[in-house]
TIRO-2110 file (N, C-alpha, C; in Angstrom, 1 decimal):
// TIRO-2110
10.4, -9.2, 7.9, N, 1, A
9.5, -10.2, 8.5, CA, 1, A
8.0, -9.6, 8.4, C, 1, A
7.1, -10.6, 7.8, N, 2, A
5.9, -9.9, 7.6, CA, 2, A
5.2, -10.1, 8.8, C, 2, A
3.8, -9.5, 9.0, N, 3, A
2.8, -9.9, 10.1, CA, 3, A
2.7, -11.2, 10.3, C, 3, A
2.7, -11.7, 9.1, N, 4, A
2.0, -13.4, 9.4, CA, 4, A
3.1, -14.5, 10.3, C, 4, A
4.7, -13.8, 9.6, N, 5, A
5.7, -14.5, 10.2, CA, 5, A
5.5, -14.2, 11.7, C, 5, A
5.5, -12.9, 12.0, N, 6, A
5.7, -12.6, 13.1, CA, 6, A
4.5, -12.9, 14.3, C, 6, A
3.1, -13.2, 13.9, N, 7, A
2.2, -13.9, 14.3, CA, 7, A
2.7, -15.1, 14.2, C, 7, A
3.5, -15.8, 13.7, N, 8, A
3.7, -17.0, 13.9, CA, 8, A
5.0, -17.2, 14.8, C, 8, A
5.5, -16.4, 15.2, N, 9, A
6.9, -16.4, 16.2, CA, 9, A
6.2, -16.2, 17.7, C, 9, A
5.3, -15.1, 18.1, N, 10, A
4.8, -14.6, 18.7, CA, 10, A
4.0, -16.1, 19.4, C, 10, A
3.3, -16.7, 18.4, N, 11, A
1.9, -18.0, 19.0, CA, 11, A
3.4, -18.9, 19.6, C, 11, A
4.9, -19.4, 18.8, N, 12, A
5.5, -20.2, 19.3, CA, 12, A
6.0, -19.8, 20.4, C, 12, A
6.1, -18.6, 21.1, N, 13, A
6.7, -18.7, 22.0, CA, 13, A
5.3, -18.3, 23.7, C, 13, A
4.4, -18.4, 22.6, N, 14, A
3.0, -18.0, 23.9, CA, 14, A
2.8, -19.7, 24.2, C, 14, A
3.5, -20.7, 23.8, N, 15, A
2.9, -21.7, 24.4, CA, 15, A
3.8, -22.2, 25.8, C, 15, A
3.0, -22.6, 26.8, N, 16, A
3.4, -23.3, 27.8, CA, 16, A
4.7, -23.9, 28.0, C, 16, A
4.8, -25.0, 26.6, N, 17, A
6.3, -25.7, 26.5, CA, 17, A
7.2, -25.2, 26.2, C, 17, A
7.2, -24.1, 26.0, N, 18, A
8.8, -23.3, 25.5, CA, 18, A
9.0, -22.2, 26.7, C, 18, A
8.8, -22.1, 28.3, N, 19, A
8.9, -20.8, 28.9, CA, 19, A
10.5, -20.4, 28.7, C, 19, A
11.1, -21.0, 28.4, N, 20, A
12.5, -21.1, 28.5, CA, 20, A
13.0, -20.3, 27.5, C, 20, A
12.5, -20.8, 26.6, N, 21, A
13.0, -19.9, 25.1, CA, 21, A
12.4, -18.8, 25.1, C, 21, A
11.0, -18.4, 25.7, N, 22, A
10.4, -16.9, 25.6, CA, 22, A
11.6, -16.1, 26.9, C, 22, A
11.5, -16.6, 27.9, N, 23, A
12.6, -16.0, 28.4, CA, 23, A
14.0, -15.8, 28.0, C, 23, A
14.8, -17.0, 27.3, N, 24, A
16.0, -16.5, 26.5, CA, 24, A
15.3, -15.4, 25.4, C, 24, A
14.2, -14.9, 24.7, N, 25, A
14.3, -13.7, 23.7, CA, 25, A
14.0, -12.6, 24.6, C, 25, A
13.2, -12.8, 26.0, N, 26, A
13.1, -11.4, 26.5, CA, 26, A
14.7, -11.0, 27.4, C, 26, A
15.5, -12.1, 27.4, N, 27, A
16.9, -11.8, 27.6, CA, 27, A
17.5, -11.0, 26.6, C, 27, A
17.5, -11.3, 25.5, N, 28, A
18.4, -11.0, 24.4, CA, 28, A
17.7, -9.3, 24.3, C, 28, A
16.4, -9.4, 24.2, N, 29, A
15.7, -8.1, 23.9, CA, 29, A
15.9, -7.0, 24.8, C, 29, A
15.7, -7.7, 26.3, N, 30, A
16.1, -6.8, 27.1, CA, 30, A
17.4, -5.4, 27.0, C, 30, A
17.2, -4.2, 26.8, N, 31, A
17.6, -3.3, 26.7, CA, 31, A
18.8, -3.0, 25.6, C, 31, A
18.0, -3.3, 24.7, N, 32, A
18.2, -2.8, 23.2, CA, 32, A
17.6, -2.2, 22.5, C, 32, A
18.2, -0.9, 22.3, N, 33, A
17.2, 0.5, 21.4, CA, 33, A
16.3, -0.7, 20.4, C, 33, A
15.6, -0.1, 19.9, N, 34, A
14.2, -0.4, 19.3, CA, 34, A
15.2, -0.7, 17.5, C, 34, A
16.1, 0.5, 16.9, N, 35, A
16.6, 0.3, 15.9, CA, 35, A
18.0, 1.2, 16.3, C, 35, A
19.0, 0.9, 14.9, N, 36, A
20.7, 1.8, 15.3, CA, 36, A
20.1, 2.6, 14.2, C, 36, A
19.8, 4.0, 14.1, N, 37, A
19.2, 4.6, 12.8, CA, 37, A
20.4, 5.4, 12.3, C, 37, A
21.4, 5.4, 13.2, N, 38, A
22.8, 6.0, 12.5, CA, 38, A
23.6, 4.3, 11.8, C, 38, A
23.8, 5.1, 10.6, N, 39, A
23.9, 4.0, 9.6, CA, 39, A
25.6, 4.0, 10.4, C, 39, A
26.5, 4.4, 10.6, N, 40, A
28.3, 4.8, 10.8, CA, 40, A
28.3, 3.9, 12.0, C, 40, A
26.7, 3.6, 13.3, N, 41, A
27.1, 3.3, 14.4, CA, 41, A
26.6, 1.7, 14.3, C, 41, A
25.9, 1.5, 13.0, N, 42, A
25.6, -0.1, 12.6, CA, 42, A
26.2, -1.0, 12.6, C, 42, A
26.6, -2.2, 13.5, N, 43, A
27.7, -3.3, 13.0, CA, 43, A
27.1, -4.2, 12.6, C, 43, A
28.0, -5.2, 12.0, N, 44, A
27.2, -6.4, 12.3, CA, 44, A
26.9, -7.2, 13.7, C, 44, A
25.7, -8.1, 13.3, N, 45, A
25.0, -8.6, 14.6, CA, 45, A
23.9, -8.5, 15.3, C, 45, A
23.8, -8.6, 16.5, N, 46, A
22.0, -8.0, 16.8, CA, 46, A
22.3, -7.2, 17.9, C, 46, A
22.5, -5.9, 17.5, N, 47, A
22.5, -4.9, 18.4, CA, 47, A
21.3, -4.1, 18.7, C, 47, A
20.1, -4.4, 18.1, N, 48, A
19.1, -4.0, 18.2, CA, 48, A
17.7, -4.8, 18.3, C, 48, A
16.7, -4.1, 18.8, N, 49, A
15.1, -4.8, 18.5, CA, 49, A
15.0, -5.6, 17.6, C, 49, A
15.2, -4.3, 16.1, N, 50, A
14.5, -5.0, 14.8, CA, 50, A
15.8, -6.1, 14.3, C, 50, A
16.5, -6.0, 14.4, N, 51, A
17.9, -6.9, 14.2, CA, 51, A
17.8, -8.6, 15.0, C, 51, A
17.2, -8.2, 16.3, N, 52, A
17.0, -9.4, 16.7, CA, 52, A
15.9, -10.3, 16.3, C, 52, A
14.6, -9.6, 16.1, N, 53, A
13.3, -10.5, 15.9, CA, 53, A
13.5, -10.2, 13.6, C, 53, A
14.3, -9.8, 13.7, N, 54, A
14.5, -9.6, 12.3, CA, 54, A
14.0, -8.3, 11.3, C, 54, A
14.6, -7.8, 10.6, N, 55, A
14.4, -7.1, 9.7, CA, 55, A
13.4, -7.3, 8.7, C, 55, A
12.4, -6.0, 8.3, N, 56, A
11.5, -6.4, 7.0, CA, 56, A
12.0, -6.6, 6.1, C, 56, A
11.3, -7.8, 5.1, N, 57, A
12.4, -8.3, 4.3, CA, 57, A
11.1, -7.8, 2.7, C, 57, A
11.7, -7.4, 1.7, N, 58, A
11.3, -7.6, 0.4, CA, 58, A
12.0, -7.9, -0.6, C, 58, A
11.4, -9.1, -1.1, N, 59, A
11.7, -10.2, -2.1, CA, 59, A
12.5, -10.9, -1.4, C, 59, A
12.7, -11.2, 0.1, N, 60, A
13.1, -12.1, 0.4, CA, 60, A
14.8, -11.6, 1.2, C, 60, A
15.0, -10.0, 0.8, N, 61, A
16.4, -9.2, 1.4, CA, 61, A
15.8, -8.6, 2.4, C, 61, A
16.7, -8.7, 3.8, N, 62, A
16.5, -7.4, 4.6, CA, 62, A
16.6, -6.4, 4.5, C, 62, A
15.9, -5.4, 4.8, N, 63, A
15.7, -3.8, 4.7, CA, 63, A
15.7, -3.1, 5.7, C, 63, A
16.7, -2.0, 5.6, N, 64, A
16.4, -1.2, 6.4, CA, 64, A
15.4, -0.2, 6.8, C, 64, A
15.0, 0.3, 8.1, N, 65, A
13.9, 0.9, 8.4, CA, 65, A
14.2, 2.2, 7.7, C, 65, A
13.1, 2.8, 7.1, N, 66, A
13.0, 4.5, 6.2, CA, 66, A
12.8, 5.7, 7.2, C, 66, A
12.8, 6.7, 6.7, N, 67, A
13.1, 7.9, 7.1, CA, 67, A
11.5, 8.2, 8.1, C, 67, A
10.6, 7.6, 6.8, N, 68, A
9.7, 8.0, 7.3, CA, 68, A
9.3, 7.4, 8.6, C, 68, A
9.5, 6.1, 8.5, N, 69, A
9.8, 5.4, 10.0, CA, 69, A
10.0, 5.7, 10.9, C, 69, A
11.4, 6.2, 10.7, N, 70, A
11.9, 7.2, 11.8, CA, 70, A
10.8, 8.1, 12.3, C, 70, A
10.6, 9.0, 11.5, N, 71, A
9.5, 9.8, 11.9, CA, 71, A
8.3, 9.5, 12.5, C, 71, A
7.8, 8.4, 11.9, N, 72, A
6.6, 7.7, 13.0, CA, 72, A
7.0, 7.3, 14.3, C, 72, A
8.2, 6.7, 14.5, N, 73, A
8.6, 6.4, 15.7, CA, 73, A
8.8, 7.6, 17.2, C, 73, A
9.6, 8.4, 16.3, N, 74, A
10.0, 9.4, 17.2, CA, 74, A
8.5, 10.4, 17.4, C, 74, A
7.9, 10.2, 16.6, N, 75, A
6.3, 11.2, 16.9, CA, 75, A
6.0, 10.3, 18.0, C, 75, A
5.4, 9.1, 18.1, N, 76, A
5.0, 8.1, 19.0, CA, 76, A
6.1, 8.6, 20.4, C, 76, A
7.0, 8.9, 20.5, N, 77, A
7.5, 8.3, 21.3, CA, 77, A
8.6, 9.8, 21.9, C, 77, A
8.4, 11.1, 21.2, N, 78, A
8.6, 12.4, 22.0, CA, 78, A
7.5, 12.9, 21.8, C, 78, A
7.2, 13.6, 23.2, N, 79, A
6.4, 14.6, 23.0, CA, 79, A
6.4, 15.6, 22.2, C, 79, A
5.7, 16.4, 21.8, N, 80, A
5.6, 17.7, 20.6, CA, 80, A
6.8, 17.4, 19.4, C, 80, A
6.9, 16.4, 19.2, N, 81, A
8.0, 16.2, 17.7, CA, 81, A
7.4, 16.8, 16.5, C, 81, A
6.1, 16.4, 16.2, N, 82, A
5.1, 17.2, 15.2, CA, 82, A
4.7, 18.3, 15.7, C, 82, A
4.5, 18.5, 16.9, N, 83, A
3.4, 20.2, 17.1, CA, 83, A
5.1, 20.8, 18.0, C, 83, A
5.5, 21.6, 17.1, N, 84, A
6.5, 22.8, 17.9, CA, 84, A
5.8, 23.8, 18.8, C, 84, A
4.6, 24.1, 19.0, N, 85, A
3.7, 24.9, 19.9, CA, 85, A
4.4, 24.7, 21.3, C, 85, A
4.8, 25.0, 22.4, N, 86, A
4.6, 24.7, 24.1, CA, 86, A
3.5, 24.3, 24.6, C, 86, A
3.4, 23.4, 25.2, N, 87, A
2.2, 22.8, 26.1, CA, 87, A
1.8, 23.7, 26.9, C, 87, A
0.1, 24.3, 27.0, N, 88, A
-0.1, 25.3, 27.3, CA, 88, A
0.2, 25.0, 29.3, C, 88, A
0.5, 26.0, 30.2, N, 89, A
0.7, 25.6, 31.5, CA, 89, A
-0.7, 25.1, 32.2, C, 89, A
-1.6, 25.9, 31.8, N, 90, A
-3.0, 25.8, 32.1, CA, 90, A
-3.8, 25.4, 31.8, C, 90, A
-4.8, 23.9, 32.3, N, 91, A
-5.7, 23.4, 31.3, CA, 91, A
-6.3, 24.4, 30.4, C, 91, A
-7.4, 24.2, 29.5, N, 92, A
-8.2, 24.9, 28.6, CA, 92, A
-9.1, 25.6, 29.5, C, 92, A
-10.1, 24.9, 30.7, N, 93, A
-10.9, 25.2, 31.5, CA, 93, A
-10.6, 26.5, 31.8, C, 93, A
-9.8, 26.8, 32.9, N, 94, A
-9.1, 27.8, 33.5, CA, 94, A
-8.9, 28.8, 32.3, C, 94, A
-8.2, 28.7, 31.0, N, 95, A
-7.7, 29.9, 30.3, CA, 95, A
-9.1, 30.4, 29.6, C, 95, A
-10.4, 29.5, 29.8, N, 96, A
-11.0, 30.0, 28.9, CA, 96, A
-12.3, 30.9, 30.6, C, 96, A
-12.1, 30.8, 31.2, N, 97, A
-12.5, 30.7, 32.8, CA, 97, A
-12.0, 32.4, 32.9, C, 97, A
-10.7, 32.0, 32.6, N, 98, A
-10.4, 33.7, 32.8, CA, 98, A
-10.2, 34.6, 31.6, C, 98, A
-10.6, 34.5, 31.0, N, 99, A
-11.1, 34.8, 29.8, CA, 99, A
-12.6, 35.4, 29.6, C, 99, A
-13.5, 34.8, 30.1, N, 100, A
-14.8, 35.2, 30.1, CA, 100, A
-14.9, 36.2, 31.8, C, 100, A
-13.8, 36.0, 32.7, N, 101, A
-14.2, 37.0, 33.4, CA, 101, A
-14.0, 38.6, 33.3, C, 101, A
END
């Protein structure tokens, strides 16, 4: 599903006359992982986000989401996934505070 489709799902269901149907998709959507990224736990049907509002499609096939994907998602969405450092305990202020004394 490209932007354009999806700007165009999005405007149909922002209008006034359909509250019904925007509430049947926030039903369906309602607490379903975002994607199934274990391929073994995939079925068919819409067990998921991208499964319900549809898959990216090129040439017209659905596609599954990529690795890298994954990766953007899970950066967005745990803390320190990219930076393995520990969160320092102490703002910067303080360490640099006691530091100069």
């Amino acid at each position: 599903m490209g932007i354009k489709e999806l700007d165009k799902l999005v405007q149909e269901y922002e209008t006034a006359a359909q509250p019904a149907a925007m509430q049947g998709l926030l039903n369906k959507l309602r607490g379903k992982p975002f994607y199934v990224w274990d391929k073994s736990k995939r079925i068919l049907g819409l067990n998921s986000f991208n499964e319900i509002i549809g898959l990216p499609k090129k040439n017209g096939i659905p596609q599954p989401l990529w690795d890298y994907q994954k990766m953007i998602y899970r950066a967005l969405l745990i803390p320190n996934y990219l930076n393995s450092r520990p969160i320092p305990e102490y703002p910067l202020l303080v360490q640099i505070k006691t530091c100069m004394d």
